[in-house]
C-alpha positions in Angstrom: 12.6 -12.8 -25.9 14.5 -12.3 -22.5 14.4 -8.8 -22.3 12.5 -6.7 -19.0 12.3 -3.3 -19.4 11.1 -1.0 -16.3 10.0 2.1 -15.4 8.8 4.1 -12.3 7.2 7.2 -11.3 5.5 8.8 -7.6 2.3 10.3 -7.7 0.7 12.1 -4.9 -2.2 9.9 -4.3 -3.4 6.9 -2.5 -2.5 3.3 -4.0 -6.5 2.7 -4.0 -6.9 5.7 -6.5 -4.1 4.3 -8.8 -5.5 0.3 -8.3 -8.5 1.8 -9.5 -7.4 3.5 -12.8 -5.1 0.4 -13.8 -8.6 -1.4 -13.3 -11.1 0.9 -15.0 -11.8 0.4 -18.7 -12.1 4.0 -19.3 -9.6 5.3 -17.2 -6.9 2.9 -19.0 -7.8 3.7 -22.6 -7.3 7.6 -21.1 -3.5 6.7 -20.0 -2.1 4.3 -21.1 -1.6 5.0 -24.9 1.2 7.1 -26.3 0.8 10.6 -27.4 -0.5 10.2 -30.9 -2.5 7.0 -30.2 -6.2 6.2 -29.3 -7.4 3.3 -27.5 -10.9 1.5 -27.6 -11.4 -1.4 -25.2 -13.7 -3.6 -27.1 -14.0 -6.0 -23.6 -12.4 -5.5 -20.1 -12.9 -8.2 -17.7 -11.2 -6.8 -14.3 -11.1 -10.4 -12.4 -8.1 -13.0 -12.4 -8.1 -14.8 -15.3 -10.3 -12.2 -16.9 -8.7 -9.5 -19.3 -9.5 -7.1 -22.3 -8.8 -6.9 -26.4 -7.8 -2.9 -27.2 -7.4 -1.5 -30.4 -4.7 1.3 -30.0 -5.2 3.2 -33.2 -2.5 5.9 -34.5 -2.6 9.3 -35.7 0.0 8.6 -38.2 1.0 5.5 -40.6 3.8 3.4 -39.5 3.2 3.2 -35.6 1.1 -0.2 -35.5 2.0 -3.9 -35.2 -1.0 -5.4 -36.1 -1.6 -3.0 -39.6 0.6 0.1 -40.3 -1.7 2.4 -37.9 -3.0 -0.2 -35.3 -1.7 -1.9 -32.7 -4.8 -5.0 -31.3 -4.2 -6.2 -27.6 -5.2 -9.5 -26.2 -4.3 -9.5 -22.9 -5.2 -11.8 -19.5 -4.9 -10.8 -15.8 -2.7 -13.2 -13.9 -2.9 -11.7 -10.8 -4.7 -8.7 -9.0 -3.8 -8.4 -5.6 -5.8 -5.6 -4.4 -3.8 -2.1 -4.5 -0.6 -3.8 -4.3 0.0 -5.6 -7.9 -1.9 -5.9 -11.4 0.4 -9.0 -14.0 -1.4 -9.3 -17.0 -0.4 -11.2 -20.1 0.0 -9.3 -23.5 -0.1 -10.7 -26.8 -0.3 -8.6 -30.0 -1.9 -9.9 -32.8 0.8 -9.6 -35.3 2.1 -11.1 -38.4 5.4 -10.5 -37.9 7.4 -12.9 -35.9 9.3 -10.3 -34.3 6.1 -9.5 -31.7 5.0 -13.3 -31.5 4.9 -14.4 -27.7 3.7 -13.3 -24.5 4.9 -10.0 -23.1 4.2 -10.0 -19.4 3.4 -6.3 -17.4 3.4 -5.9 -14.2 1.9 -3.0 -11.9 3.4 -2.8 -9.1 2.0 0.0 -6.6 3.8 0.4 -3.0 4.5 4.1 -0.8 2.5 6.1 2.0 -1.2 6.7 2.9 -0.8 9.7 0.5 2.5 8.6 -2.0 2.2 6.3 -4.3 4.9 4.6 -6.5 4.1 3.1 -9.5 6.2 0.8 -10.9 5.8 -1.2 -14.0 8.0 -4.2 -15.3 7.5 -5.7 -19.0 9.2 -9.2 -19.3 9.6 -11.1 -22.3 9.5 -8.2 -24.6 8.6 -8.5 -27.9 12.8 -8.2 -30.1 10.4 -6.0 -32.8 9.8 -3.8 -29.4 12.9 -0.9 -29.7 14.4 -1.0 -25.8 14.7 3.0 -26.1 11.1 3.6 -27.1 9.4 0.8 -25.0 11.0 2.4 -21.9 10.1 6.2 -23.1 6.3 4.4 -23.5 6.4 2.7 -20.0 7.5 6.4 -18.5 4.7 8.3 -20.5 2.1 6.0 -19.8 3.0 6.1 -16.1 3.4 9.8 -15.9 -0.1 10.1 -18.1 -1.4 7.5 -15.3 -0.7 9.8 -12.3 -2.1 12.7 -14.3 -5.1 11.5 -14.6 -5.6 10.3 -11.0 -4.6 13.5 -9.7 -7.1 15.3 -12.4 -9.9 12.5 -10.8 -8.5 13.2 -7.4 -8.7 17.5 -7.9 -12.1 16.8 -9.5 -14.1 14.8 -6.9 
């Protein structure tokens, strides 16, 4: 497990709106899964050293790691640097060796009073992780991510 896969995306927003979603319970399970996926956060801790256990369940068979249509999260936040960074520590409980291990993500968040770039970084990715889809997830997740903080910015 050596692999780091990245991705990046601008959103027209302040970095306090996007710390905020990476950092809400409810804004996350709203972004961050794939199309075709539901998330339920069954605990969210937003402090260092605090984290969260989500259940990403799929529409269809075949897309989960922990049974054929889940996928269960255990992760840890390392660091939050307020609207700068979010590292958090993912493990997938899994049978299969190919996910064993800890993937590390990394929000980074940097830009203008108005611009925000978003870029996350996944080290020590899981070999049962396909490169080519990880990096298509990173980029959807980030582009659902500054969707829904424009839709919360357009709607306040």
């Amino acid at each position: 497990m050596s692999r780091t896969d990245t991705a990046s995306v601008l959103v027209h927003a302040p970095r306090s709106d996007v710390f905020r979603a990476l950092l809400d319970p409810d804004a996350r399970s709203a972004w961050l899964p794939p199309p075709g996926a539901h998330a339920t956060m069954e605990r969210f801790d937003a402090t260092d050293g605090g984290g969260y256990r989500m259940v990403l369940r799929f529409d269809e068979a075949g897309g989960g790691k922990s049974t054929d249509d889940t996928d269960v999260v255990e992760a840890e936040f390392a660091e939050i640097v307020t609207d700068r960074r979010v590292v958090e520590r993912i493990e997938f409980a899994s049978d299969d060796p190919r996910f064993a291990g800890t993937m590390t993500m990394t929000w980074a968040l940097s830009g203008t009073e108005d611009r925000t770039i978003i870029t996350v970084r996944a080290t020590d990715v899981p070999d049962g992780i396909d490169a080519g889809e990880h990096s298509r997830a990173l980029t959807t997740s980030l582009e659902q991510l500054a969707a829904h903080v424009r839709a919360a910015a357009d709607a306040s």
